[in-house]
C-alpha positions as CSV (number, residue, x, y, z in Angstrom):
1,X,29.2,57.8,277.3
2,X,29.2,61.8,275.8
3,X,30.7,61.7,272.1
4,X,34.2,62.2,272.0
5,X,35.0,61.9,276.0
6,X,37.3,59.9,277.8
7,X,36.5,58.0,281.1
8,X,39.6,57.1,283.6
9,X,41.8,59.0,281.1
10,X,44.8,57.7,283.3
11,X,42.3,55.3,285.8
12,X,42.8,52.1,287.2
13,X,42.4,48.7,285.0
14,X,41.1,46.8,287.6
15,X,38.5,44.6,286.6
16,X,38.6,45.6,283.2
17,X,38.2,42.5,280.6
18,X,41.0,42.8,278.2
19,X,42.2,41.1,274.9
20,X,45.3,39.9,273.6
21,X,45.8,38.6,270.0
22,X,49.2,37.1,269.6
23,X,49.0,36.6,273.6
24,X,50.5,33.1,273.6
25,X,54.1,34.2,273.5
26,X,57.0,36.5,273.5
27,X,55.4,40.3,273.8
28,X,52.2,39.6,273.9
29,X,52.1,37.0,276.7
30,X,54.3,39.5,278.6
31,X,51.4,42.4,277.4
32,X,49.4,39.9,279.2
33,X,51.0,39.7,282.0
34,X,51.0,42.7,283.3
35,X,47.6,43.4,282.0
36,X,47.1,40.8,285.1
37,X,49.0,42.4,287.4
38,X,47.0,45.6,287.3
39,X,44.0,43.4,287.5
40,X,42.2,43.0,284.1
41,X,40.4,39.7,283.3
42,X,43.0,38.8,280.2
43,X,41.3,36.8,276.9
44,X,44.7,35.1,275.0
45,X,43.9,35.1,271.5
46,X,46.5,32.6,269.6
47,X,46.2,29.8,266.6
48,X,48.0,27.2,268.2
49,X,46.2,25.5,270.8
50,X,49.0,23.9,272.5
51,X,51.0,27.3,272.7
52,X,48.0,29.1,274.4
53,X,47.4,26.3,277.4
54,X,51.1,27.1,278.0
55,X,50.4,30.5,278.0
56,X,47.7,29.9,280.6
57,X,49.3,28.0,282.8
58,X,52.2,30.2,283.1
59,X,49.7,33.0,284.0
60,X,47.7,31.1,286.4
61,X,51.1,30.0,287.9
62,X,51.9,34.3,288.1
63,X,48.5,35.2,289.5
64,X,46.9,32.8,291.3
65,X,44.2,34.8,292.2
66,X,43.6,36.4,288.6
67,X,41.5,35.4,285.7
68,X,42.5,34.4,282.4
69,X,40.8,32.8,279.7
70,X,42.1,31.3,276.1
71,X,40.9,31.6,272.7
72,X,41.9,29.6,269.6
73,X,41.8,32.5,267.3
74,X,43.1,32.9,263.1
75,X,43.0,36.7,262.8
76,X,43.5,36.3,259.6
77,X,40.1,35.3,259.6
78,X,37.5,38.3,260.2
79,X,35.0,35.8,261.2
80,X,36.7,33.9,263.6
81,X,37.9,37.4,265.6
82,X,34.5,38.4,265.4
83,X,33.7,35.3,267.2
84,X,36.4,36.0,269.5
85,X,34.4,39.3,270.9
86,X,31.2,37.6,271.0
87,X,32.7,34.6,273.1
88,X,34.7,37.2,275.6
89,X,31.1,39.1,275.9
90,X,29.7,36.4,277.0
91,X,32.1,35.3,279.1
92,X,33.2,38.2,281.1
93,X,30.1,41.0,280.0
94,X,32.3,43.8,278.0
95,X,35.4,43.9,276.1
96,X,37.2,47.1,278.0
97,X,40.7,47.0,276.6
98,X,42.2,45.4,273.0
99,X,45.9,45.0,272.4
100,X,46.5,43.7,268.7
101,X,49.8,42.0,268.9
102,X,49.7,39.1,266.1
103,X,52.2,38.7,263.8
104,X,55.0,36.9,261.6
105,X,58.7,38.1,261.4
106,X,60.5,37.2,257.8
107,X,64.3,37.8,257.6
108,X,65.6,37.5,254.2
109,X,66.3,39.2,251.0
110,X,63.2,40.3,249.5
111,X,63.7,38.3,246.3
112,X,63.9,35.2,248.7
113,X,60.8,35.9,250.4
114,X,58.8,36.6,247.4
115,X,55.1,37.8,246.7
116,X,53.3,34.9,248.3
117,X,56.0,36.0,251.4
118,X,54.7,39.7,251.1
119,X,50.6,38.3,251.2
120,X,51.9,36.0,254.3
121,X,53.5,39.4,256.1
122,X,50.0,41.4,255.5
123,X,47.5,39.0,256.1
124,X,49.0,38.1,259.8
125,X,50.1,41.8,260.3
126,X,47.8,44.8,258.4
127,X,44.7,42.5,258.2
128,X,44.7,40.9,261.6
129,X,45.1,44.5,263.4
130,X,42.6,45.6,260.6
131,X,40.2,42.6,262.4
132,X,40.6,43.2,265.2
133,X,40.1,46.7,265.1
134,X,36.8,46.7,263.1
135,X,35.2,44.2,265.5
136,X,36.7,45.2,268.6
137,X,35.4,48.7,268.1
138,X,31.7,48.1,268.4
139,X,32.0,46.2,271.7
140,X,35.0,49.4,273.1
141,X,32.5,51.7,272.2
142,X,30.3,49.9,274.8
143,X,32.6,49.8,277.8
144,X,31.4,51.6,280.6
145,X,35.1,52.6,281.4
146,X,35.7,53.7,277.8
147,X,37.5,51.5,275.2
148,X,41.5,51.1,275.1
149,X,42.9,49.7,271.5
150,X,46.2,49.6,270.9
151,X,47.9,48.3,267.1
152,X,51.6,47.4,267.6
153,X,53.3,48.4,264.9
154,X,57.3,48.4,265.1
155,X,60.1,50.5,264.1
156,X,60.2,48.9,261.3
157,X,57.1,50.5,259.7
158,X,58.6,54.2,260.7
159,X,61.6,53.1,258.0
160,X,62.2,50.8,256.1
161,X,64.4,47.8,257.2
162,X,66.9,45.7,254.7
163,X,66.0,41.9,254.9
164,X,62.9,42.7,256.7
165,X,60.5,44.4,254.0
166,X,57.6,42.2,254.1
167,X,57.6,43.3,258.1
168,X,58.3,46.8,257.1
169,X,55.4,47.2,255.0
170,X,52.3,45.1,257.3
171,X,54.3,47.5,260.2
172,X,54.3,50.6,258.2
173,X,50.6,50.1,257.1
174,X,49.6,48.8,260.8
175,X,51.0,52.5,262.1
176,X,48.9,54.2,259.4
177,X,45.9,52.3,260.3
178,X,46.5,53.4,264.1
179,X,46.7,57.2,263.1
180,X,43.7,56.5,260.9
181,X,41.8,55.8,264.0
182,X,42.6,57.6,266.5
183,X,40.0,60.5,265.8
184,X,37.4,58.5,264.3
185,X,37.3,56.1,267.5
186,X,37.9,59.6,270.1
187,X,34.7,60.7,268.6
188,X,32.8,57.5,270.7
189,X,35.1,57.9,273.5
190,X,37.8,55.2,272.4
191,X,41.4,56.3,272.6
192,X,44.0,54.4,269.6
193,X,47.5,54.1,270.9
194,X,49.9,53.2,267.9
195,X,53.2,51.5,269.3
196,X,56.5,51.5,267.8
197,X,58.7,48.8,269.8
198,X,62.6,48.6,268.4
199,X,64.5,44.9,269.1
200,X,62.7,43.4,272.5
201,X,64.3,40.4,274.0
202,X,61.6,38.4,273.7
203,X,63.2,35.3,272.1
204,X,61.3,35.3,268.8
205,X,64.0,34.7,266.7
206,X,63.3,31.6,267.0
207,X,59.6,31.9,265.8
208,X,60.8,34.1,263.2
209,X,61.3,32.2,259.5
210,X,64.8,33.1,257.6
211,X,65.8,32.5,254.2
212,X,68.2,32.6,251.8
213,X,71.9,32.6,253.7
214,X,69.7,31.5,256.6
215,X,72.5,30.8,259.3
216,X,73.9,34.1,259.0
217,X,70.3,35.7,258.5
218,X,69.5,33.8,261.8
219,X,73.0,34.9,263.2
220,X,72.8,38.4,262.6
221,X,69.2,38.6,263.6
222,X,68.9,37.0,266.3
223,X,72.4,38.7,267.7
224,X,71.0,42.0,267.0
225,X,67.7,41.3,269.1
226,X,69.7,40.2,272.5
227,X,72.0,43.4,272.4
228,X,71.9,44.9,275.2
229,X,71.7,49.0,274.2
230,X,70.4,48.1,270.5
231,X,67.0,45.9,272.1
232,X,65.2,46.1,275.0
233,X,64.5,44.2,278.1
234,X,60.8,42.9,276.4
235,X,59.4,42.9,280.4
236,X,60.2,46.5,281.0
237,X,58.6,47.3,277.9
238,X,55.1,45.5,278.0
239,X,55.0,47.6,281.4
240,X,55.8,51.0,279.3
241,X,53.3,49.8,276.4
242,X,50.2,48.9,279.3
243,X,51.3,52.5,281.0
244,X,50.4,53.9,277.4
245,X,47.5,51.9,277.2
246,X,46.1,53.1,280.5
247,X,46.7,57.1,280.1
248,X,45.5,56.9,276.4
249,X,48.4,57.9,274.9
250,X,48.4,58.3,271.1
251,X,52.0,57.1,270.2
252,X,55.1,55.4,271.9
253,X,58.0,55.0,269.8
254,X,60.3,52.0,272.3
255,X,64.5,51.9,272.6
256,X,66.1,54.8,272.4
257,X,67.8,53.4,269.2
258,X,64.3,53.2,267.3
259,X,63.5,56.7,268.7
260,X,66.4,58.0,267.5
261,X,65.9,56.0,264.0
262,X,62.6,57.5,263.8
263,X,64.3,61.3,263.9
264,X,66.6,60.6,262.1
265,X,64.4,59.6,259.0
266,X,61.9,62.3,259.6
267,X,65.0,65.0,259.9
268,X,67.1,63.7,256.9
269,X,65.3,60.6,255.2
270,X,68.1,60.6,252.6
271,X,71.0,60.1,255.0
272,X,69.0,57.9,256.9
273,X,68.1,55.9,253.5
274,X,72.4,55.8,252.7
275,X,73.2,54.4,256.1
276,X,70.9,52.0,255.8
277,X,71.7,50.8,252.3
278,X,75.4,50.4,253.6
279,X,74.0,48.2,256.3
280,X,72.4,46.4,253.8
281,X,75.8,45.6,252.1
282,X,76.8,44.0,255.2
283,X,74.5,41.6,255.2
284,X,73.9,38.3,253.5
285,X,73.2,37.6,249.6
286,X,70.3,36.0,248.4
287,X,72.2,32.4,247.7
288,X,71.2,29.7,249.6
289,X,68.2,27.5,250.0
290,X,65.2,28.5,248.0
291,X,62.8,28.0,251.5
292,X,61.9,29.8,254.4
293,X,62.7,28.0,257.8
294,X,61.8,28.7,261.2
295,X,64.5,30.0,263.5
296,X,63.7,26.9,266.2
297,X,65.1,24.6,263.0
298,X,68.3,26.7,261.7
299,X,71.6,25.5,263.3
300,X,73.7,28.3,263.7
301,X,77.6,28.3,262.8
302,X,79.9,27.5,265.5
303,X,80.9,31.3,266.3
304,X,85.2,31.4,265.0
305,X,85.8,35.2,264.7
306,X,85.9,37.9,267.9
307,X,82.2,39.5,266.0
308,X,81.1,36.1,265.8
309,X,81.5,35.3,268.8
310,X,80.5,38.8,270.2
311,X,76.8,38.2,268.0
312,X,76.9,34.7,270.0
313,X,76.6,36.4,272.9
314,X,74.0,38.5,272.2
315,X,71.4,35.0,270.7
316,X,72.6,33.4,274.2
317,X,70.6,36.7,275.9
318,X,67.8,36.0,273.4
319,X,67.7,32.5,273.7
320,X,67.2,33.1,277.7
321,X,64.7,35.2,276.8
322,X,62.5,32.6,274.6
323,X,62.8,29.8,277.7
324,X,60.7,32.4,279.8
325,X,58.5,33.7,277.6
326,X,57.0,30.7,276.1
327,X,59.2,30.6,272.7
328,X,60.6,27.2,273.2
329,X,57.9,24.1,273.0
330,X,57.7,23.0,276.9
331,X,55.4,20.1,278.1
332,X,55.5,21.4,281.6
333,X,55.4,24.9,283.8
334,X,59.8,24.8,284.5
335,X,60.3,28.1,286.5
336,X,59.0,31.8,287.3
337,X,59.9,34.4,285.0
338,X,63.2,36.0,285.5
C-alpha cells in the first residue's frame, strides 16, 4: 500500500477479519455485533473462558451465516495478545480491523481504591490498548484493505471524574495514546480512531467493583448509567462507533452530555472543575468496608425517598440492559437481543 494512503476510506467491511478485546460482553460484544452484521469475520478476545462461549453463542444465534471465532486473551499480558494476532493470522489470513475495548470500572473514593487500585486501572486500560496497539499494528499495516484501530477511551479521560479517578487516568492516557498514533500509523496507511463514549446502557455496573459506601456508590452509579438523556442506548452506539471505524474518522466524542462536558472543560476548565467538585460533595464518604466488591455481589438499599426511587428506576433500565448483553452469568442462550 503507498505510504501514508488510505484504501476504502469509507468502503465496505465485508469480509474483513476483525478483532475485539473486551468482546465478551457489554460494548464490546455489541462492537462485535455489528462488526458481524456488516460482514467481518469477528475474533472475541476476553479472559474468561466461560464469558466468551457465551459471547459466541449469542453471535452465532444473531448471524447464522457469519463467522466468529474466540480467544482466551490477558491483555495485560503483551505476550499473550501477541499470540492473539499470530492465532487470528493463521486462522482467517490478515487482521483488517482492531477495536481495543478491555477494561475495569472502579467506583469509589480514591483513598478507598488505593495505589495497587490505580496499577489495577492501568494495567487492564492504558497497557492493554498500549498491547494491543503495538502488536496489532504490524499485521494492519499488512491488510490489503488498509488497517482500522480504534482505542476506546471514555469521557472520563477528557475530565476528570469524582469516585472514578483510577478510570479517569487509564481513559485519559488511552486518548493520548490514540492522538499519539494517529499520524505515525497514517504514514503506513492505518487510520487511529480515539473514542470518547459517555454512560452506555450496557449493564456493566454490575461488572464494575465499588468500594467504600458501596450501596450508594452502586446506587448512584449504576442509576446514572440507565438514565435515559444522561447515557446512551449502548446498541445505537456500537453502530455510531463501527460507522467511525469504517470512514476512518479520527475522534468521536458519544452523548450529547459527554460532548457537551468535553466543551465545557476545554472553554472554561475552572468552572467545569467547581461543578464538578460540588458533584463530588454529593456523593458518598470514604467510610465503609475497606474492599472493593463487584457490583453482581452489592445488594442495593430498598429505594424509600422520591430520588431513590427515581435512581431505581434508572439500575432497572441498566439491569435490562446486562440480561442482553451478556453481563449476568447465563448457562443457556434465553432470548434475542432487544
Amino acid at each position: 500500500m503507498p505510504t501514508g494512503s488510505f484504501s476504502h476510506a469509507s468502503g465496505s467491511l465485508d469480509g474483513l477479519s476483525a478483532v475485539v478485546t473486551g468482546g465478551s460482553r457489554g460494548l464490546g460484544l455489541l462492537v462485535a455485533d455489528e462488526l458481524m452484521r456488516r460482514g467481518c469475520r469477528v475474533t472475541l478476545a476476553a479472559r474468561d473462558p466461560a464469558e466468551l462461549d457465551r459471547a459466541g453463542a449469542l453471535l452465532r444465534q444473531r448471524h447464522p451465516a457469519g463467522t466468529v471465532r474466540t480467544d482466551v486473551t490477558d491483555v495485560r499480558d503483551q505476550r499473550a495478545v501477541a499470540e492473539l494476532f499470530r492465532r487470528t493470522v493463521s486462522a482467517w489470513g490478515s487482521v483488517d480491523v482492531v477495536i481495543a475495548n478491555a477494561g475495569i470500572i472502579q467506583v469509589a473514593p480514591a483513598e478507598s481504591v488505593g495505589t495497587a487500585g490505580f496499577g489495577d486501572a492501568m494495567a487492564s486500560i492504558f497497557d492493554g490498548a498500549l498491547h494491543t496497539s503495538l502488536e496489532s499494528l504490524p499485521h494492519l499495516r499488512e491488510s490489503t484493505a488498509g488497517g482500522r484501530l480504534a482505542l476506546i477511551g471514555s469521557v472520563g479521560g477528557l475530565l476528570a471524574v469524582p469516585h472514578l479517578l483510577p478510570y479517569s487516568c487509564a481513559k485519559a492516557a488511552v486518548g493520548a495514546l490514540a492522538e499519539g498514533l494517529q499520524e505515525e500509523a497514517a504514514r503506513d496507511g492505518v487510520s487511529v480512531t480515539a473514542v470518547h463514549p459517555g454512560l452506555m446502557r450496557t449493564g456493566s455496573h454490575l461488572h464494575a467493583v465499588f468500594g467504600g459506601d458501596r450501596r450508594r456508590e452502586f446506587a448512584w452509579f449504576s442509576a446514572l448509567a440507565g438514565t435515559p438523556l444522561i447515557s446512551m442506548d449502548a446498541r445505537r452506539a456500537a453502530e455510531r462507533i463501527v460507522t467511525a471505524v469504517q470512514r476512518r474518522r479520527l475522534r468521536l466524542v458519544l452523548t450529547p452530555a459527554a460532548r457537551a462536558a468535553d466543551k465545557a472543560h476545554g472553554l472554561a476548565p475552572v468552572l467545569t472543575t467547581r461543578l464538578s467538585r460540588a458533584a463530588a460533595a454529593l456523593l458518598p464518604t470514604a467510610a465503609g468496608e475497606p474492599e472493593l466488591s463487584p457490583g453482581i455481589d452489592v445488594e442495593p438499599a430498598a429505594p424509600r425517598t422520591f430520588g431513590e426511587r427515581l435512581r431505581s428506576a434508572g439500575s432497572a433500565l441498566n439491569d435490562r440492559a446486562a440480561h442482553a448483553y451478556n453481563e449476568r452469568h447465563r448457562t443457556t442462550v434465553e432470548r434475542q437481543w432487544p
